[in-house]
N, CA, C and O atoms as CSV, one atom per row, in Angstrom:
chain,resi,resn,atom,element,x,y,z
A,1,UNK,N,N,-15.889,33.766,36.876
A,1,UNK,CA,C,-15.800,34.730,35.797
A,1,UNK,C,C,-14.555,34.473,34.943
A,1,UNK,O,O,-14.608,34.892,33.787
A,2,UNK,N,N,-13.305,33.767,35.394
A,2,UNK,CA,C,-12.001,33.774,34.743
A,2,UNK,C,C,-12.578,32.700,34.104
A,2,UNK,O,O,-12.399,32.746,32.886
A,3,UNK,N,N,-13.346,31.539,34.575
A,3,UNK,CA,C,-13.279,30.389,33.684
A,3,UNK,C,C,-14.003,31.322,32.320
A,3,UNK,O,O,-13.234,31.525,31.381
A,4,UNK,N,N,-15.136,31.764,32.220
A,4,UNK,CA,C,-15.914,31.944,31.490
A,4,UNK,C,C,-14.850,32.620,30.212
A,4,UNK,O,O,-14.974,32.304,29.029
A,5,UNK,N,N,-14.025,33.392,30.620
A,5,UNK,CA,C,-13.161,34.594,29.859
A,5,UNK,C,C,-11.977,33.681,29.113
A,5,UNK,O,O,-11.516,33.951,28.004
A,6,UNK,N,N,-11.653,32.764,29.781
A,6,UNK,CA,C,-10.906,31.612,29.458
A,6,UNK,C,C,-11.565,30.927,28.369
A,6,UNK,O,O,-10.876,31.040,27.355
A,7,UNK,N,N,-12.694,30.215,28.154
A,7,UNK,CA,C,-13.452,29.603,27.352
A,7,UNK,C,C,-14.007,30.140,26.064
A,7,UNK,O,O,-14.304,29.465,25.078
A,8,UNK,N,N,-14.105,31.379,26.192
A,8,UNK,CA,C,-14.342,32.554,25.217
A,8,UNK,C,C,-12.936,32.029,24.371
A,8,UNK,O,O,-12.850,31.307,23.378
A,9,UNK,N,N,-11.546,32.909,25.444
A,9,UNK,CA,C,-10.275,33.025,24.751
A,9,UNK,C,C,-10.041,31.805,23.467
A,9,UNK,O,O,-9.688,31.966,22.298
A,10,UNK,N,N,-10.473,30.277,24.390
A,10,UNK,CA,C,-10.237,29.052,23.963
A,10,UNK,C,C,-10.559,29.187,22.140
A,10,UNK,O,O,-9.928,29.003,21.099
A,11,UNK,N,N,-11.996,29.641,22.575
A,11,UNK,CA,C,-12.813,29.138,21.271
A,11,UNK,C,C,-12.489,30.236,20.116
A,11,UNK,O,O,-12.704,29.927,18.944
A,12,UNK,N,N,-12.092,31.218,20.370
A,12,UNK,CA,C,-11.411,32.758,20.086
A,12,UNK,C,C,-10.343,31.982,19.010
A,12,UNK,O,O,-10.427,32.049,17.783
A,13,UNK,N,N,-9.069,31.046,19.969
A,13,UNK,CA,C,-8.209,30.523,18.704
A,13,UNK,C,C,-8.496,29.297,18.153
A,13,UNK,O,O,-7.801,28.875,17.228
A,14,UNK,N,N,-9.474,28.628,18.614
A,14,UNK,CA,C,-9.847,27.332,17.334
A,14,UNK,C,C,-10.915,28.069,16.522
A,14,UNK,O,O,-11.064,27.403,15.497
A,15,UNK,N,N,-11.605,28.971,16.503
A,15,UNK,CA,C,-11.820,29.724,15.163
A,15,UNK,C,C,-11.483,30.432,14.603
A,15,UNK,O,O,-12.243,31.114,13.916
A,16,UNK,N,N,-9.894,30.646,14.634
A,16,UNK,CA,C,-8.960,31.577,13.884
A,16,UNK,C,C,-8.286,29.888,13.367
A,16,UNK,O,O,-7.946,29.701,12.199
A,17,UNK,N,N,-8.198,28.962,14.261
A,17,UNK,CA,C,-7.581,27.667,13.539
A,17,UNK,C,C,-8.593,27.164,12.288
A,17,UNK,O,O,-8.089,26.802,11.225
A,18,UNK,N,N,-10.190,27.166,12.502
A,18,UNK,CA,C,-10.465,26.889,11.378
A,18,UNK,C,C,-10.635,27.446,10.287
A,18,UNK,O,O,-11.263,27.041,9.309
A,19,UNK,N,N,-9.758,28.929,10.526
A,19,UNK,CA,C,-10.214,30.216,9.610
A,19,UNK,C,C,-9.056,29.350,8.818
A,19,UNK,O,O,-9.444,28.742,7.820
A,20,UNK,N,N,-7.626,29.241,9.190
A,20,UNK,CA,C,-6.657,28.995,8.488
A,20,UNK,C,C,-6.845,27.481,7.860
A,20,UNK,O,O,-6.356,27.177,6.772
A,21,UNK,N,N,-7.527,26.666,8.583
A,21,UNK,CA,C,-7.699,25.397,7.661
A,21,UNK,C,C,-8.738,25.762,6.447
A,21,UNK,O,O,-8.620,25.136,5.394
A,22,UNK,N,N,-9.584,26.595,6.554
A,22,UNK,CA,C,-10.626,26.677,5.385
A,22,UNK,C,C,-9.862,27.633,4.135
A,22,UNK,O,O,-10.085,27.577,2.926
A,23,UNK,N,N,-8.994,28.425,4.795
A,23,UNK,CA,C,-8.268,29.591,3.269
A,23,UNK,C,C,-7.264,28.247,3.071
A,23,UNK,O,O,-6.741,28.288,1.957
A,24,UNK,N,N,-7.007,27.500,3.570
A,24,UNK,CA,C,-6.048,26.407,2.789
A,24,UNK,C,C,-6.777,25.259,2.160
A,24,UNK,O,O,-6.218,24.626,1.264
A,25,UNK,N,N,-7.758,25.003,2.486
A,25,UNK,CA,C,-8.541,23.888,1.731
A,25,UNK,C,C,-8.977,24.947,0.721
A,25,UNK,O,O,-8.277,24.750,-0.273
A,26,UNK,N,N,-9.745,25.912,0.512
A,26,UNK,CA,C,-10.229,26.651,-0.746
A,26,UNK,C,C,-9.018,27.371,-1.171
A,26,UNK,O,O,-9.329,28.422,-1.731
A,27,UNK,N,N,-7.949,27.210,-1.114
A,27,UNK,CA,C,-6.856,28.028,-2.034
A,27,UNK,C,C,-5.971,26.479,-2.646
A,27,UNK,O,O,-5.877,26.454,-3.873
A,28,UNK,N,N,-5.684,25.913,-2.304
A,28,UNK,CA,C,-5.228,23.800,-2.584
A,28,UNK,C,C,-6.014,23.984,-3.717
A,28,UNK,O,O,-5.650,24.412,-4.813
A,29,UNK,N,N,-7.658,23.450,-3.195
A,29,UNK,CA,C,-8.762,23.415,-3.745
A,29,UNK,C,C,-8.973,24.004,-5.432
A,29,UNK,O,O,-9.326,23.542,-6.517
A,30,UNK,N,N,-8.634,24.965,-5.010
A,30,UNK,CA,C,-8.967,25.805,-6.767
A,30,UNK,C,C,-7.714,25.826,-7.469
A,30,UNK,O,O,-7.713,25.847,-8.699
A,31,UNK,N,N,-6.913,25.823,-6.971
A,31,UNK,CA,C,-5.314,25.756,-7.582
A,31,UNK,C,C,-5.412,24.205,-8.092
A,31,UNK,O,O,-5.104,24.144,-9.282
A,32,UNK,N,N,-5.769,22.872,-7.507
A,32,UNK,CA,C,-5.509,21.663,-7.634
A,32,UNK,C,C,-6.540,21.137,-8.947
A,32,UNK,O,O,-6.310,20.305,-9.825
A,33,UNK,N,N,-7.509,21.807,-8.744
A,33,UNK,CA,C,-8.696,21.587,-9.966
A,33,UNK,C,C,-8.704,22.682,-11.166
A,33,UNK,O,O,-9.416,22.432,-12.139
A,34,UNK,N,N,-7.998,23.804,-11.146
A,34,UNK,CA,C,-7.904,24.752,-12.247
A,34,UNK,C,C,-6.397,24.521,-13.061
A,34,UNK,O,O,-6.251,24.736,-14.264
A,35,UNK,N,N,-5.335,24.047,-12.153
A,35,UNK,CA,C,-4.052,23.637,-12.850
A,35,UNK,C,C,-3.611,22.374,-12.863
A,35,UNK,O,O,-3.109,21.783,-11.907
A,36,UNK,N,N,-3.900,21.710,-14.574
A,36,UNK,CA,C,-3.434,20.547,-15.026
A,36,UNK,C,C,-1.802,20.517,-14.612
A,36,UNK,O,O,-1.291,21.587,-14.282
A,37,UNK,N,N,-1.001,19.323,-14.629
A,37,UNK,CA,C,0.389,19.146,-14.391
A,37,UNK,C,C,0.680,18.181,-15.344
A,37,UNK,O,O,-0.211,17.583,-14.741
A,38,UNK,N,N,0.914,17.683,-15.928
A,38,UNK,CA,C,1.003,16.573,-16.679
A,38,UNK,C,C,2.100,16.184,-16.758
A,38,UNK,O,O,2.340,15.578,-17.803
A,39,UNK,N,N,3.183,16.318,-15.818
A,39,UNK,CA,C,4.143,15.806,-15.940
A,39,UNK,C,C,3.901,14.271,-14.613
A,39,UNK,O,O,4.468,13.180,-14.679
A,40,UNK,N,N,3.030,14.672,-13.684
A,40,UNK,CA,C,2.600,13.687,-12.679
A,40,UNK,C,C,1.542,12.643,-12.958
A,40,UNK,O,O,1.532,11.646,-12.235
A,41,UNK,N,N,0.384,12.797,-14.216
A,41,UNK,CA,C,-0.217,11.837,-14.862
A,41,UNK,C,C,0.395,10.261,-15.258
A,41,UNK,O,O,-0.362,9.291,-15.218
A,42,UNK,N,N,1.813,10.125,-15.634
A,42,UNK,CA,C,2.038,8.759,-15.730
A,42,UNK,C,C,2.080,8.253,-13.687
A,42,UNK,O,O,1.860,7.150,-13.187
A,43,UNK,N,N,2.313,9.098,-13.247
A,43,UNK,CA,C,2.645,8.509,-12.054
A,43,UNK,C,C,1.243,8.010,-11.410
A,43,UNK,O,O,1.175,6.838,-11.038
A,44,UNK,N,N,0.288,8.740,-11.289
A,44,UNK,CA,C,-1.108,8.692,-11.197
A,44,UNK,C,C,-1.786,7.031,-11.718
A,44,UNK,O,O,-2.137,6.034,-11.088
A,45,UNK,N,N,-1.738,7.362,-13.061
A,45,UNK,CA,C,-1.944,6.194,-13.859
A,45,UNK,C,C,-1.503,4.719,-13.453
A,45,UNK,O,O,-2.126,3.662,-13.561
A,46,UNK,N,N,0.377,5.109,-12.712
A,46,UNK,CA,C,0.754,3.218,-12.332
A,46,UNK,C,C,0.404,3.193,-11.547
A,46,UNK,O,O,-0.031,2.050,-11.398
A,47,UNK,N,N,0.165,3.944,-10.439
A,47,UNK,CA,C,-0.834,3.467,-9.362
A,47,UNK,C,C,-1.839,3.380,-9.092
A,47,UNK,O,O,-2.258,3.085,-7.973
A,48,UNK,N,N,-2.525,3.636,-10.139
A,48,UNK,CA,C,-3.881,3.023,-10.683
A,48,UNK,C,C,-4.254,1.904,-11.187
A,48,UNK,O,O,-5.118,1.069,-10.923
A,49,UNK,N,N,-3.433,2.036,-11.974
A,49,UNK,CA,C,-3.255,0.301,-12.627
A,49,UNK,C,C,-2.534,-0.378,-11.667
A,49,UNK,O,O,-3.168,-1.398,-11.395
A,50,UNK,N,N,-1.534,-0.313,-11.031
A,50,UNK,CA,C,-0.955,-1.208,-10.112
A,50,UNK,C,C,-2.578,-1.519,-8.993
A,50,UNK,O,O,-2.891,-2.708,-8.928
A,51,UNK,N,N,-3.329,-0.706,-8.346
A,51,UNK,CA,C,-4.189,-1.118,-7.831
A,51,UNK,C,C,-5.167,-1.599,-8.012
A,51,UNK,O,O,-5.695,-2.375,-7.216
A,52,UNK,N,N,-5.716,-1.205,-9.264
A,52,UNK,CA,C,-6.617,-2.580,-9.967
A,52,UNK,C,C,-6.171,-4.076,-10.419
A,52,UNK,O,O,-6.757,-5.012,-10.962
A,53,UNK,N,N,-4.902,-3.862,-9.951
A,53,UNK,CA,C,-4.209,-5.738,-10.316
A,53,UNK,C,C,-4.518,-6.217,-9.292
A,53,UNK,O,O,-5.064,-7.321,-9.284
A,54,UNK,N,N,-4.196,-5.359,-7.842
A,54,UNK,CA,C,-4.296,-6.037,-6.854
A,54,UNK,C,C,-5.593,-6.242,-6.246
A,54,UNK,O,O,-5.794,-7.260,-5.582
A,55,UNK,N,N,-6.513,-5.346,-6.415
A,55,UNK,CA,C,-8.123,-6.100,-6.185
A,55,UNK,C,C,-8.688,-7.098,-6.774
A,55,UNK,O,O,-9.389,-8.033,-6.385
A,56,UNK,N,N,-8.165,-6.667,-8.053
A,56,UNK,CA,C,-8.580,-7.945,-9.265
A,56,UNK,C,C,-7.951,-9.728,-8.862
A,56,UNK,O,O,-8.458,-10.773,-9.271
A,57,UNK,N,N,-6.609,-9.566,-7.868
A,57,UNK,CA,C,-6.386,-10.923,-7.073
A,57,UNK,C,C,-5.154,-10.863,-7.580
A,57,UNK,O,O,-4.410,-11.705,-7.077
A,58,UNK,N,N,-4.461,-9.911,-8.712
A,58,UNK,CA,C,-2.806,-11.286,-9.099
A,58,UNK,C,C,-2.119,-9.573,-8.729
A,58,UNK,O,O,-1.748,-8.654,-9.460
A,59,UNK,N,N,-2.216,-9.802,-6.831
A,59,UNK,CA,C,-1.534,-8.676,-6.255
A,59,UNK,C,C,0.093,-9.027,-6.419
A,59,UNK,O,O,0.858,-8.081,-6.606
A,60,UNK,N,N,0.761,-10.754,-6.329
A,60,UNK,CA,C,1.657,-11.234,-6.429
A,60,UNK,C,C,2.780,-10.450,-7.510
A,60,UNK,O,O,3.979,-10.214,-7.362
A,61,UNK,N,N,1.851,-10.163,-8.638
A,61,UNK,CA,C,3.211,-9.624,-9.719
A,61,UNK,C,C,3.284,-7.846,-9.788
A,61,UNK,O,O,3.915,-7.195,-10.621
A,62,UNK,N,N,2.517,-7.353,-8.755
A,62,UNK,CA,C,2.622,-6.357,-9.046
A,62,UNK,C,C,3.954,-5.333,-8.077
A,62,UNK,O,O,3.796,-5.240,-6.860
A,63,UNK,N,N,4.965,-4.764,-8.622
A,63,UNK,CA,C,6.126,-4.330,-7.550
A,63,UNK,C,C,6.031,-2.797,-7.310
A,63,UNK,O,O,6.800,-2.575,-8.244
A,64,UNK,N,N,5.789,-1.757,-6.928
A,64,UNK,CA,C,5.986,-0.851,-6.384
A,64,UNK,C,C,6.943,-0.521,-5.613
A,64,UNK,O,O,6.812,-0.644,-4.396
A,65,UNK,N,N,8.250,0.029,-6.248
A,65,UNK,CA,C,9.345,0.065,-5.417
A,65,UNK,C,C,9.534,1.346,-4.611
A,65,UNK,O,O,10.215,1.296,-3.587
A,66,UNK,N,N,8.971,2.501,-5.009
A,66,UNK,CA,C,9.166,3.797,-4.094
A,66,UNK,C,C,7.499,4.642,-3.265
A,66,UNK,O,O,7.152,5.793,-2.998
A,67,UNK,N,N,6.917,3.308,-3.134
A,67,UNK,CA,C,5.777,3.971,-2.253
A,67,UNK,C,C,5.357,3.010,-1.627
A,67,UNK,O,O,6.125,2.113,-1.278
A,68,UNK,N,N,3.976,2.985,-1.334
A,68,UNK,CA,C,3.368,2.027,-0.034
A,68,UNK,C,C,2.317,1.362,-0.668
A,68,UNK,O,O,2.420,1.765,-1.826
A,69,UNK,N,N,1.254,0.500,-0.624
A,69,UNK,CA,C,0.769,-0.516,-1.204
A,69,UNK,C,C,-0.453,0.103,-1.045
A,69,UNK,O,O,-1.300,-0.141,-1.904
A,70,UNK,N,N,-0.798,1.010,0.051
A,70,UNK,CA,C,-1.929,1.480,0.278
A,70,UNK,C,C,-2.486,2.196,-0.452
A,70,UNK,O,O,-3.665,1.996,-0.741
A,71,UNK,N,N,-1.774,3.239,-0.952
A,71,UNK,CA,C,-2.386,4.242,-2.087
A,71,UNK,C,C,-2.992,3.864,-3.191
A,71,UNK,O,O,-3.924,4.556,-3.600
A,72,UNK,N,N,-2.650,2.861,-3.802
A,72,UNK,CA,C,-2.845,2.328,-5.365
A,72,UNK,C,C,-4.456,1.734,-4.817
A,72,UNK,O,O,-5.503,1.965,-5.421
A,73,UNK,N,N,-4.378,1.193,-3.955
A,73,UNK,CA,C,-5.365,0.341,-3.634
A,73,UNK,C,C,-6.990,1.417,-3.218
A,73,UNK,O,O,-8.132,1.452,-3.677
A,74,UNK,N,N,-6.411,1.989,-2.370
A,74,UNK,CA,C,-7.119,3.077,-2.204
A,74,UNK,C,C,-8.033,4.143,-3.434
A,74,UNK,O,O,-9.201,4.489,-3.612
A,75,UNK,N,N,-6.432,4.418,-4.218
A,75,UNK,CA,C,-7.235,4.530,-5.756
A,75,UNK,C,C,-7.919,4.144,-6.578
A,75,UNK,O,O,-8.710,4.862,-7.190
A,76,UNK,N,N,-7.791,3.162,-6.730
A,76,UNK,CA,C,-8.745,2.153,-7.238
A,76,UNK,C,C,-9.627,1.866,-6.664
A,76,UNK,O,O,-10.565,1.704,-7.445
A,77,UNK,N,N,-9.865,1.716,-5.805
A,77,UNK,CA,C,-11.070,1.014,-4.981
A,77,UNK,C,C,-11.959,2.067,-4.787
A,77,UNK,O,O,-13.121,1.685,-4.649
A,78,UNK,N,N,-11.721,3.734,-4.712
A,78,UNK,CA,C,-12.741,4.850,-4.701
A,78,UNK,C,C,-13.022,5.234,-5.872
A,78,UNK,O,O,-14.062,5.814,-6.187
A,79,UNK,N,N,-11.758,4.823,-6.892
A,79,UNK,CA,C,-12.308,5.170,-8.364
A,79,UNK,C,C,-13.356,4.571,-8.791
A,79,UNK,O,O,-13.674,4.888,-9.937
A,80,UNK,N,N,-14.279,3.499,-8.062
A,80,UNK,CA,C,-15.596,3.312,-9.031
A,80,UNK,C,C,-16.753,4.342,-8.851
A,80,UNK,O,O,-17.736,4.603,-9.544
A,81,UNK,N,N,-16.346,4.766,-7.829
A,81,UNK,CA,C,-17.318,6.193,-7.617
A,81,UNK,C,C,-17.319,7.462,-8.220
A,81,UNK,O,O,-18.316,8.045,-8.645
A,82,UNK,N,N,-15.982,7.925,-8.241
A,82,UNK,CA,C,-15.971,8.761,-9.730
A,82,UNK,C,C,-15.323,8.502,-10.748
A,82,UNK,O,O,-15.180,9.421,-11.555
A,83,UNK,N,N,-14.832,7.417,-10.992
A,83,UNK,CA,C,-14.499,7.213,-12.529
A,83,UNK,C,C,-13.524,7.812,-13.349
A,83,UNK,O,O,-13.510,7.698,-14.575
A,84,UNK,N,N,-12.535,8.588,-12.541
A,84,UNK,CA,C,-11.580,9.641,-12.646
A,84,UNK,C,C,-10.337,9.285,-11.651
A,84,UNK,O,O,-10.370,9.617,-10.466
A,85,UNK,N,N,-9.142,8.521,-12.278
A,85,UNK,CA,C,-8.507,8.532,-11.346
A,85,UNK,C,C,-7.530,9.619,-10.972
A,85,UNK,O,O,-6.616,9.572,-10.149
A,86,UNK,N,N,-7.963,10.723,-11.842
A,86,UNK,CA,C,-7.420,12.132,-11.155
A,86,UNK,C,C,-7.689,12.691,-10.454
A,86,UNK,O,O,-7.014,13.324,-9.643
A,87,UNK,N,N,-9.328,12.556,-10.657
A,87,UNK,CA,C,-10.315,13.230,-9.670
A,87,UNK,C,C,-9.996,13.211,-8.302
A,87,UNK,O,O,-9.890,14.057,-7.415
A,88,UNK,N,N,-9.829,11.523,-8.434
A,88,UNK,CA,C,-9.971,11.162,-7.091
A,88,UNK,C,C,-8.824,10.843,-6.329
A,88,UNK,O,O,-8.927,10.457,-5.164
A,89,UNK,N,N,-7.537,11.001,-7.010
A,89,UNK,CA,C,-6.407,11.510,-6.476
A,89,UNK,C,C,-6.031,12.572,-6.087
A,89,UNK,O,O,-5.262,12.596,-5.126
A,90,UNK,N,N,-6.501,13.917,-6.778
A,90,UNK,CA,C,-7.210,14.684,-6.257
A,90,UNK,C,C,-7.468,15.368,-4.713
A,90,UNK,O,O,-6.824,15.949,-3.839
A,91,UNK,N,N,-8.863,14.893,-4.984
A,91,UNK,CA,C,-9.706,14.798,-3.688
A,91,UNK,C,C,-9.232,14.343,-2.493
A,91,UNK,O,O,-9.376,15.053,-1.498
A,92,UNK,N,N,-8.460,12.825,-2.383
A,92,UNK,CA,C,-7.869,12.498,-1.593
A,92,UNK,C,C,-6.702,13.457,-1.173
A,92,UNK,O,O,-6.743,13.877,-0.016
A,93,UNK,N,N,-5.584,13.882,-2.044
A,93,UNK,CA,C,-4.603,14.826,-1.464
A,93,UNK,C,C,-4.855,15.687,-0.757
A,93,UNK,O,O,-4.160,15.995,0.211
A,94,UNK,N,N,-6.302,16.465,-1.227
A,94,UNK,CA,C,-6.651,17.562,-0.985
A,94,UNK,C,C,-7.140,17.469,0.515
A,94,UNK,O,O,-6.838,18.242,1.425
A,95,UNK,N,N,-7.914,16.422,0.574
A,95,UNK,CA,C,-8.479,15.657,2.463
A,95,UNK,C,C,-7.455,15.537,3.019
A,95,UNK,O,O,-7.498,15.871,4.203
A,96,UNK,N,N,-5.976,14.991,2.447
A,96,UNK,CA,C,-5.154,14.335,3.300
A,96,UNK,C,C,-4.177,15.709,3.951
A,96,UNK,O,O,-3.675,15.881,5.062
A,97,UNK,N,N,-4.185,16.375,2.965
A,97,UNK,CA,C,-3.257,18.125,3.537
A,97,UNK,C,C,-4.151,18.877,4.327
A,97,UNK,O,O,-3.651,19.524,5.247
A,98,UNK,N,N,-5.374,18.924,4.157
A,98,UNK,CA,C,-6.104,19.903,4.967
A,98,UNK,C,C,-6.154,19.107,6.260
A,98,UNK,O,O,-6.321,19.848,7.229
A,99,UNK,N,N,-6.034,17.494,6.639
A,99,UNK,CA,C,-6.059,16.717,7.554
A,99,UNK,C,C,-5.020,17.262,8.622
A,99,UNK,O,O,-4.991,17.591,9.808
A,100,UNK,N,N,-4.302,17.181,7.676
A,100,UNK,CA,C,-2.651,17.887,8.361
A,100,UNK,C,C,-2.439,19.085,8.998
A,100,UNK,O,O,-1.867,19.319,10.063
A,101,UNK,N,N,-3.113,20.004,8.002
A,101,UNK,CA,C,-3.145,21.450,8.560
A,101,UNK,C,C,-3.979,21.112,9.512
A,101,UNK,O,O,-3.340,21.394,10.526
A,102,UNK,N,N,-5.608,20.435,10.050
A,102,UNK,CA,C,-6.467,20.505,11.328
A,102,UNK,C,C,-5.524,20.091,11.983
A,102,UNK,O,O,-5.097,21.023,12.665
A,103,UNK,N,N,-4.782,18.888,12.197
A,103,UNK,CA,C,-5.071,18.635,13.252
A,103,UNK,C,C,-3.195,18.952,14.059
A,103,UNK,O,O,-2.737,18.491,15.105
A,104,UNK,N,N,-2.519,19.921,13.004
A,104,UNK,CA,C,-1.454,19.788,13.281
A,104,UNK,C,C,-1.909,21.316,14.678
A,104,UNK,O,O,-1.147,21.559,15.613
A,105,UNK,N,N,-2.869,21.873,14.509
A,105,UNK,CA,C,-3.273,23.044,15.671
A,105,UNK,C,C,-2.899,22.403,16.955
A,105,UNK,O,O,-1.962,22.699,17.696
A,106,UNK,N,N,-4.129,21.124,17.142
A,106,UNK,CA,C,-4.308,20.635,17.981
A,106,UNK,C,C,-3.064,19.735,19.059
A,106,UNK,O,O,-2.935,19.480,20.256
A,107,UNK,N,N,-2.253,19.461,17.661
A,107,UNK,CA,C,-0.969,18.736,18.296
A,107,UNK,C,C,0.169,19.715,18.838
A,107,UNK,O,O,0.959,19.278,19.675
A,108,UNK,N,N,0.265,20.966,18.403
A,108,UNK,CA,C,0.875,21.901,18.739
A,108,UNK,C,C,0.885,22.461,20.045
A,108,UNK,O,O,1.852,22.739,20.754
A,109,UNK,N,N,-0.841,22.638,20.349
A,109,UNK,CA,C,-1.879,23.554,21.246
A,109,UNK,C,C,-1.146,22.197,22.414
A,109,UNK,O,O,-0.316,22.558,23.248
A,110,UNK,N,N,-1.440,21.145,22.357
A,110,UNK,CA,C,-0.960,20.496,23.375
A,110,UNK,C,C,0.526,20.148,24.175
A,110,UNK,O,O,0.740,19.411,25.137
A,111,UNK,N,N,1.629,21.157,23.207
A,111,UNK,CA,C,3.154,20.641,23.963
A,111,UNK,C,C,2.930,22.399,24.142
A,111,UNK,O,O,3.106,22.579,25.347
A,112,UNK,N,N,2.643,23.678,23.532
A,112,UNK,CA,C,2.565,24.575,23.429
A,112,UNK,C,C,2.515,25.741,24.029
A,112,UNK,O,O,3.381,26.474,24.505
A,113,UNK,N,N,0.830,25.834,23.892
A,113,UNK,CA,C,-0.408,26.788,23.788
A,113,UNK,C,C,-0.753,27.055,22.473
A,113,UNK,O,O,-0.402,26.517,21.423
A,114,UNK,N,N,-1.578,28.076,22.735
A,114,UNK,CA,C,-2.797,28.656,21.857
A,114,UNK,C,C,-1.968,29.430,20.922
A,114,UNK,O,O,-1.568,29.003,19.838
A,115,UNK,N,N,-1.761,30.471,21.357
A,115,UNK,CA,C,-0.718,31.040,20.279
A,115,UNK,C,C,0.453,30.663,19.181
A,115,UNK,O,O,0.639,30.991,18.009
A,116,UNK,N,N,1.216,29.746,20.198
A,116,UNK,CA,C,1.985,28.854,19.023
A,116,UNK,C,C,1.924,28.066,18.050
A,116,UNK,O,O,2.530,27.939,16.987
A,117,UNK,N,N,0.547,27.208,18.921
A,117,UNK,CA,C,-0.175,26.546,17.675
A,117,UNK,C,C,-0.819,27.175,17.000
A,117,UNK,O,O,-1.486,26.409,16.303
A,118,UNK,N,N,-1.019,28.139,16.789
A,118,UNK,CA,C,-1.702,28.885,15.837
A,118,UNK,C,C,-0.617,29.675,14.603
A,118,UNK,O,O,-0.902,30.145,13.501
A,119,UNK,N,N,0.396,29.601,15.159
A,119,UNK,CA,C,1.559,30.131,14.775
A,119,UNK,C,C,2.089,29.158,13.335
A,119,UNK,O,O,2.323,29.353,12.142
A,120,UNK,N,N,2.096,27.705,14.597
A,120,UNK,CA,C,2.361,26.255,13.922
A,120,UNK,C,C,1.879,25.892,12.960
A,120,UNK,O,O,2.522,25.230,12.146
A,121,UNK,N,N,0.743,26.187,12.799
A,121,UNK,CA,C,-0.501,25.664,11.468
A,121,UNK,C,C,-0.077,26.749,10.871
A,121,UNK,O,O,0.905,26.376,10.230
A,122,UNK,N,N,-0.279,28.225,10.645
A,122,UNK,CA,C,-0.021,28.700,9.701
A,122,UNK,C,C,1.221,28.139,8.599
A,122,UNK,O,O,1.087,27.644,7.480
A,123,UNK,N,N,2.520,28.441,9.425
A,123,UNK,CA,C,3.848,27.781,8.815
A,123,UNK,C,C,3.699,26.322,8.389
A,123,UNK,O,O,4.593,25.880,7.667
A,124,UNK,N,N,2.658,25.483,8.746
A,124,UNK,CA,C,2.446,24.472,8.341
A,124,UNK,C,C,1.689,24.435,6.904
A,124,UNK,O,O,1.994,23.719,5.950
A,125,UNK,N,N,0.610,25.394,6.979
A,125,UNK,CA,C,-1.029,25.840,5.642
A,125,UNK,C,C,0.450,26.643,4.422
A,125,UNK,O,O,0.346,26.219,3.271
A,126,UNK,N,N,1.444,27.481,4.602
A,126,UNK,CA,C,2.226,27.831,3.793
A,126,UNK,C,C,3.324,27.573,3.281
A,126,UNK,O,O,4.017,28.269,2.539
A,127,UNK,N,N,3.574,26.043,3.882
A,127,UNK,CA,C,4.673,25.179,3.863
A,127,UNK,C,C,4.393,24.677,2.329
A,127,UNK,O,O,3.413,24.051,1.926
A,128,UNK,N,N,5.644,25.174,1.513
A,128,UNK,CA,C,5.409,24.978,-0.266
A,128,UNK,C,C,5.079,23.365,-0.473
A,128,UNK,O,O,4.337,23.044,-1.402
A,129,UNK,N,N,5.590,22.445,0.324
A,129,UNK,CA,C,5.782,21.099,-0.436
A,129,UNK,C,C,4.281,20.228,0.644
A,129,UNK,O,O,4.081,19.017,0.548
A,130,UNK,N,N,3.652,20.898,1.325
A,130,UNK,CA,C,2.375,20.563,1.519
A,130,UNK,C,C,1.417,20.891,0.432
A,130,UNK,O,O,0.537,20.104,0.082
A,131,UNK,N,N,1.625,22.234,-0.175
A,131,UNK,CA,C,0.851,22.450,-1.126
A,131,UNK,C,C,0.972,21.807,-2.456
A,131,UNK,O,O,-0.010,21.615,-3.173
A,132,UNK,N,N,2.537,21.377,-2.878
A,132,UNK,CA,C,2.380,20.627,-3.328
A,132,UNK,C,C,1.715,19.084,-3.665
A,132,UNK,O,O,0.954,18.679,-4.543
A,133,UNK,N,N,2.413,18.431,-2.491
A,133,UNK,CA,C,1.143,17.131,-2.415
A,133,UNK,C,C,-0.240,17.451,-2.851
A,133,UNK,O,O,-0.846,16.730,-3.643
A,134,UNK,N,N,-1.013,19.134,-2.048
A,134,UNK,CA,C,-2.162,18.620,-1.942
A,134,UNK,C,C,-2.565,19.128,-3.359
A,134,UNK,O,O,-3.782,18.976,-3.464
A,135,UNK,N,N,-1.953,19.755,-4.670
A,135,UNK,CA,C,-2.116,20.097,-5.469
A,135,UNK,C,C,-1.627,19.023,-6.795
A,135,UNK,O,O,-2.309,18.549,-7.704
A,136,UNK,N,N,-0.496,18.905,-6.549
A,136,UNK,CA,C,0.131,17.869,-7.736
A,136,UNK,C,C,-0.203,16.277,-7.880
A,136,UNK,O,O,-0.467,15.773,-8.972
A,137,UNK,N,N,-0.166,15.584,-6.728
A,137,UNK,CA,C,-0.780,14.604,-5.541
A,137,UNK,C,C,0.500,13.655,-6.250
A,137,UNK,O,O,0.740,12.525,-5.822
């Protein structure tokens, strides 16, 4: 009978965990697609163009001095699907923060418990400069 009450409890806080990952993906979400920034568009743009040099083959001249090689590439390479490299900078931020908020429960729940990690993700889903990324990207 304890296991059973236990298993209940379990599932009790990973659906209060996915309550808090879903009000943070639909609050990112509508904030990230209803408010233009345009002060982050040139930044968007060189790593757009920096990643279409490097698929295109003359990866050699292209320098990126304050990020990682992956992103540009990444951008580009999903931008033929929507054709928007805002969109889909975007989209990606928006996957990559809500990524954070899942699975930061789970990493918590394991040095933890249940409660803390639940504690953890919140302060994590209201942490300003997560929302940033997943909004400004």
């Amino acid at each position: 009978m304890r296991i059973i009450l236990d298993s209940h409890r379990y599932k009790y806080w990973e659906k209060l965990s996915m309550l808090v990952t879903l009000v943070f993906f639909v609050t990112c979400g509508s904030v990230a697609f209803l408010v233009d920034v345009p002060t982050q568009d040139s930044d968007i743009l060189y790593y757009y163009y920096a990643g279409e040099q490097i698929i295109s083959g003359d990866g050699e001249n292209v320098h990126i001095f304050n990020g990682p090689i992956g992103w540009p590439i990444l951008l580009a390479a999903s931008n033929t699907l929507m054709d928007d490299p805002f969109v889909t900078a975007k989209l990606f931020s928006l996957a990559f923060s809500t990524g954070i908020v899942f699975i930061s429960y789970f990493i918590i729940r394991n040095v933890f418990g249940q409660k803390i990690a639940l504690l953890g993700q919140i302060i994590i889903a209201v942490n300003p400069l997560l929302h940033v990324e997943a909004i400004i990207t």
